[in-house]
N, C-alpha and C positions, 0 to 999 in steps of 0.2 A: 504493500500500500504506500502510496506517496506521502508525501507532506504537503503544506503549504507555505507558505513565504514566513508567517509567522512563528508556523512548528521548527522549519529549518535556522531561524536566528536565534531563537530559544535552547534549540537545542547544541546549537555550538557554544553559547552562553553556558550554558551547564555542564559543557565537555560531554556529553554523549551524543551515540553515533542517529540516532531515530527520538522523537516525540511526537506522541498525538494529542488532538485535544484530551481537557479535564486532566491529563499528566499534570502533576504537582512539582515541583521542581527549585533548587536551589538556584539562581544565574548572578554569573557576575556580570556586575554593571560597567560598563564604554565609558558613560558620562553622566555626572551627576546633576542638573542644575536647580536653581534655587532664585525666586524674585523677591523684591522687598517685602510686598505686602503676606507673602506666606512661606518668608524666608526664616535665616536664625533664629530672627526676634520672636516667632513664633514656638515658644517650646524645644526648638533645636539645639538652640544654643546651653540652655537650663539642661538637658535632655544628654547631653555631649560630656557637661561637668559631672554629673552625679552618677555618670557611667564609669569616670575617670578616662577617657576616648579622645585621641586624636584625629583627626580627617586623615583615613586613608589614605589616599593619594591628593594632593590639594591639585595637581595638575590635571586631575579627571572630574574635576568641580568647577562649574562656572556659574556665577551669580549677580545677576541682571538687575539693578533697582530700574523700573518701568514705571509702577501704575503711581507710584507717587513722585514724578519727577517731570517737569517741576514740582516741587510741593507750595501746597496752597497754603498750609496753616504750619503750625510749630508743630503740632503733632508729629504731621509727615514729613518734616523736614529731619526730627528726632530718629523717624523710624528710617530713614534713608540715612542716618549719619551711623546709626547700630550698625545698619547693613554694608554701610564703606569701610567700619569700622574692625569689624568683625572678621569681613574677608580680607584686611591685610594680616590681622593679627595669625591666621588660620593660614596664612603663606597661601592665598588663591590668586593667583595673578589673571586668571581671565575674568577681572571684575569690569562690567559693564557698568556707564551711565550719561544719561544722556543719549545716550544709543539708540533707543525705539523698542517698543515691546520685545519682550524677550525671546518669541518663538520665531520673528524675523531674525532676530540680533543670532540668535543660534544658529539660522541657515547659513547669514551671509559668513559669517565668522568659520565657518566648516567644522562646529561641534556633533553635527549629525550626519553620520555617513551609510551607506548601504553594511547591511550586515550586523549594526550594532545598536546597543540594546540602552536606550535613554530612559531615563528618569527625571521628573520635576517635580515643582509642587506646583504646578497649575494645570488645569483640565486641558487646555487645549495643546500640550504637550504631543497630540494624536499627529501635530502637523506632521512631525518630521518621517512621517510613514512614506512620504511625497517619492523621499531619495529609498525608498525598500529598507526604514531604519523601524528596527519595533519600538517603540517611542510612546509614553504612558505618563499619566497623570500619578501622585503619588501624595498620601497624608503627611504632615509634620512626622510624625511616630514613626514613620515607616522612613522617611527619608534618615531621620535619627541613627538608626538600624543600618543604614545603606552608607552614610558618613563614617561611620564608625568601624564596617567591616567591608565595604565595597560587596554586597550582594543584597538579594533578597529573593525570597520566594514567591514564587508564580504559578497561579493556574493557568495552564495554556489554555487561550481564548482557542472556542469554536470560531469559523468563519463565514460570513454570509458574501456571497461569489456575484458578484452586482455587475451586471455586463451595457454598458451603453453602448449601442453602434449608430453609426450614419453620421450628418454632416450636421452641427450644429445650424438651425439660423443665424441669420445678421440677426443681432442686438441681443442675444441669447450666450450667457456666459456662463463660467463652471459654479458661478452659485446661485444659476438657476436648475445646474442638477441637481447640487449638496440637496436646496429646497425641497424640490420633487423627490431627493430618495429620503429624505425624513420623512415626509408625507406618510409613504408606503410604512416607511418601517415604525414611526411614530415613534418621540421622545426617548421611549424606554426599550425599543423591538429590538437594539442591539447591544443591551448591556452582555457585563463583560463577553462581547465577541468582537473579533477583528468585523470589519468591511473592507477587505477588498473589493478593489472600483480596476474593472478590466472592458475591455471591446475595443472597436478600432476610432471610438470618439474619444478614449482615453489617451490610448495610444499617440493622438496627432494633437494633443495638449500640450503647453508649454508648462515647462515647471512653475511660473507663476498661478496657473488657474489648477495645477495639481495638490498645490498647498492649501488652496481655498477647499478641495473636498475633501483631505486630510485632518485639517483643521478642523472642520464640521464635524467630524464620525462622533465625536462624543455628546453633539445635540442628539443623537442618536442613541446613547448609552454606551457606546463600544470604548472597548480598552484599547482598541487601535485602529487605525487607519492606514490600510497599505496598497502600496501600489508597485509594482515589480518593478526591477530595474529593465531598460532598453534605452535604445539608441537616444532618448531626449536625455532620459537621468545621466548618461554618458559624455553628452556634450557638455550639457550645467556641469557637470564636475570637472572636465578639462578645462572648458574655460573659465569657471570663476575658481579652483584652486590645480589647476594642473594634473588632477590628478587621472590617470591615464588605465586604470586597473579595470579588469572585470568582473564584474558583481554579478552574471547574469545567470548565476547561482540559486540567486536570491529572486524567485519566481517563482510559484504554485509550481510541481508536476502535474500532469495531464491527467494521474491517477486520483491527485488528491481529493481527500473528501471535505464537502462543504454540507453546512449545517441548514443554509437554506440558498436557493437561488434567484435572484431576478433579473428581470429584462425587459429595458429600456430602447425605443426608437429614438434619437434625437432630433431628425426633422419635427418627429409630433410635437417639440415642447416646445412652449410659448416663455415668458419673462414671468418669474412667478412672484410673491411676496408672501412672505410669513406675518401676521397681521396676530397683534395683541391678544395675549400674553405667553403664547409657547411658539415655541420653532416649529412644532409640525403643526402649527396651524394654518395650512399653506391653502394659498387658491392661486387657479391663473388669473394672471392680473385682470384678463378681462373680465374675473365674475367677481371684481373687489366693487361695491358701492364707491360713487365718488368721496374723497378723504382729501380736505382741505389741509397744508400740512404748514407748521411752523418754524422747520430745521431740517436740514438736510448733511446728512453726515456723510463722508466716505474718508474714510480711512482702518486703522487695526491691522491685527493681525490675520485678517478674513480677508479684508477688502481694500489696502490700502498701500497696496504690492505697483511694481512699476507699471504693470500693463493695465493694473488699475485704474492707475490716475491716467497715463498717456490715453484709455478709451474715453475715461469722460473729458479731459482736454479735447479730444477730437471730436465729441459731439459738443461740447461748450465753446467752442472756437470761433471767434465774431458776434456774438452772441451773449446776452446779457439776462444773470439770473431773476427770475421774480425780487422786485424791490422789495415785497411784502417777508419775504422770510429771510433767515440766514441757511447762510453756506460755509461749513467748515472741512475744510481737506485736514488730515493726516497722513502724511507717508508714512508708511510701518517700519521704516527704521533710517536712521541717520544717512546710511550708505544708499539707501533710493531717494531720501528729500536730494540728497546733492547731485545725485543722476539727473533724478530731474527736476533741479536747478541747471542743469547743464544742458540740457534737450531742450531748456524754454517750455517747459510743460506746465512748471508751475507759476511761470507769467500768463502764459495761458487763461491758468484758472484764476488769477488772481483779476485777471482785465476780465475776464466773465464775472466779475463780483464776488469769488469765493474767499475766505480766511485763510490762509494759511497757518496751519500751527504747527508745532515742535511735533517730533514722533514720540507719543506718548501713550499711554492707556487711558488716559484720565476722560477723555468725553465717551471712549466704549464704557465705562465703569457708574460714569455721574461722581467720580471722586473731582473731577478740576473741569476746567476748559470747555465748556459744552454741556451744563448738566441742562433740562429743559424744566421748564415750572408748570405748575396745577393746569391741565386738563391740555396742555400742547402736545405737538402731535411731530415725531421725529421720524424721518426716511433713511434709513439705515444700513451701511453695507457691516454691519458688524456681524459678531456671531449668536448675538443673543437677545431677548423681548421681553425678559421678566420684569411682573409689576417694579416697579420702581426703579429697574439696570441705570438708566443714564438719569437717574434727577427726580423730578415727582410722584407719587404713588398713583396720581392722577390721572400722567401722563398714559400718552400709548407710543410705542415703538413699531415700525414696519421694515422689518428686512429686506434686501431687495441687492440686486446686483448692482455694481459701481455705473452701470449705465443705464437702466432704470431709476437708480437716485438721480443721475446727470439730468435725464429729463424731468423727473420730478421737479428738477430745481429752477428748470426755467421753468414752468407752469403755476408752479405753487400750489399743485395738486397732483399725486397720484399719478403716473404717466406713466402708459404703456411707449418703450424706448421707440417702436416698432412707428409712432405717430410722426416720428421724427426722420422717417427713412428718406423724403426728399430732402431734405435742408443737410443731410449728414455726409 
């Protein structure tokens, strides 16, 4: 019997030669990382001393202050000084700040590579499944554990085998798949299982819009999100760190067994929108009631990638946002704002009427920079819609891909991108 992408990393993690799912399993861990908001300062650090424990390797630990940087109060300016604090004292030299969300900051920096087995303490940690890495979300307690002995135990997730073929439409991007395969699988249909995302629609994705469905797998419930290595994850890796290896190891066998399967036409799918208060509460946008909106967001670690922002540059181009709302970009991390600062992408949106801000967590979060007030209404390329995520309990949040918010944003309502196919 085969494996899968996910059985085969696990299992070299653990030094043995075969795992199948529900196998429980000792693995060592590639990389550790860790962000301010549910970093040391959270029990880690306390957790470390009274174990009497050093950081196993400080050079397989990287640690990202993101969602509070800039910080808006003394609080979080405190909990980011712990965390700058902490990881010199602990000999961590890949400390990030200022940098951009962390699960960017780890791509561009080449902490996640094919074959190796990631840990963090934030959920969407799923990204880096993108480059064929098993890559997971992980508790304070458990990170404690993983600091202190470099391993931890696993259930090997079952996999759900998700196959999209055909050609995407114009104005239709990979998170209006993520959207549409929540839908099916709904919030919880894929705890702890992988989702691999395979067909020949995946296959002709660029790494950018691969991290976007990666990223997602755990609105889904999944412990991971993976996607097999080939010829795109080959190029990404030679050109942005030279690295020239074959990973193409790391890929379901034909035999292997999966736990459920689905399948996807992509011509049929339209521009979807996850609409107040869960991810899978998806419709095509043509059956959303008209939604007058107050904020328009794109950026994060979902939506705020360089092909991100260059597609809504390119439908906001000559073009001038609704006066009545705001527009706030974030590029998801320091190394794409200055791309595109260099591209003219982000003059673009800025002579479109958009904000530019720092690459930050703080408007996905409602901690800084973007929160929205009682009963306003935000269009969103983030990864998430919960009562209260970015600012009032009153609020409502709409998902949406970075060019369906584009259009949203010149209309000031709800806009299917598709309205926009002459002027584009």
């Amino acid at each position: 019997m085969g494996m899968t992408i996910s059985e085969k990393i696990l299992a070299k993690a653990a030094g043995r030669e075969t795992l199948h799912a529900d196998d429980i399993v000792w693995v060592n861990i590639d990389k550790a990382m860790m962000d301010d908001i549910l970093g040391p300062r959270v029990e880690i650090a306390d957790n470390l001393k009274k174990m009497g424990a050093k950081v196993w390797d400080p050079d397989k630990v990287v640690i990202i202050s993101d969602h509070y940087t800039p910080p808006a109060n003394i609080k979080q300016a405190n909990i980011v000084k712990f965390t700058r604090e902490w990881a010199a004292e602990n000999g961590i030299r890949a400390y990030y700040e200022f940098a951009g969300p962390c699960h960017q900051v780890m791509m561009d920096k080449g902490h996640a590579l094919p074959g190796t087995v990631v840990v963090a303490t934030d959920s969407h940690t799923t990204t880096y499944g993108a480059v064929a890495c098993f890559s997971t979300g992980i508790g304070s307690t458990e990170m404690s554990g993983v600091l202190a002995t470099g391993q931890t135990w696993m259930k090997v997730p079952q996999t759900i085998h998700i196959n999209w073929n055909g050609t995407l439409p114009k104005f239709v991007m990979a998170k209006d798949i993520s959207l549409r395969t929540i839908k099916e699988l709904g919030h919880a249909g894929a705890t702890y299982k992988a989702m691999e995302y395979t067909g020949d629609t995946i296959r002709s994705m660029i790494m950018d819009e691969r991290m976007c469905l990666t990223n997602m797998a755990v609105e889904a419930g999944a412990k991971a999100g993976m996607i097999g290595f080939d010829r795109i994850t080959a190029g990404y890796l030679k050109e942005k760190f030279g690295i020239t290896e074959d990973f193409s190891q790391y890929n379901s066998d034909p035999d292997a067994v999966f736990c459920r399967e689905l399948d996807f036409q992509a011509e049929a799918l339209v521009p979807q929108v996850a609409c107040p208060h869960e991810v899978d509460n998806v419709f095509d946008i043509t059956d959303v009631d008209d939604v007058q909106v107050d904020q328009v967001y794109i950026g994060s670690c979902t939506g705020g990638r360089y092909n991100d922002l260059k597609a809504a540059a390119e439908l906001l181009r000559g073009k001038c946002v609704d006066s009545r709302i705001r527009v706030l970009v974030s590029p998801a991390s320091k190394d794409i704002y200055n791309q595109c600062m260099r591209d003219g992408i982000l003059e673009t949106l800025s002579d479109a009427g958009c904000t530019i801000l720092g690459s930050t967590c703080g408007a996905c979060l409602g901690v800084h920079s973007g929160n929205i007030g009682d009963q306003e209404v935000c269009v969103s390329t983030t990864n998430r819609n919960f009562l209260g995520r970015m600012g009032s309990k009153s609020s409502g949040v709409y998902l949406t891909s970075p060019l369906t918010a584009a259009a949203t944003a010149l209309t000031g309502r709800l806009t299917d991108p598709r309205e926009m196919m002459e002027g584009a």
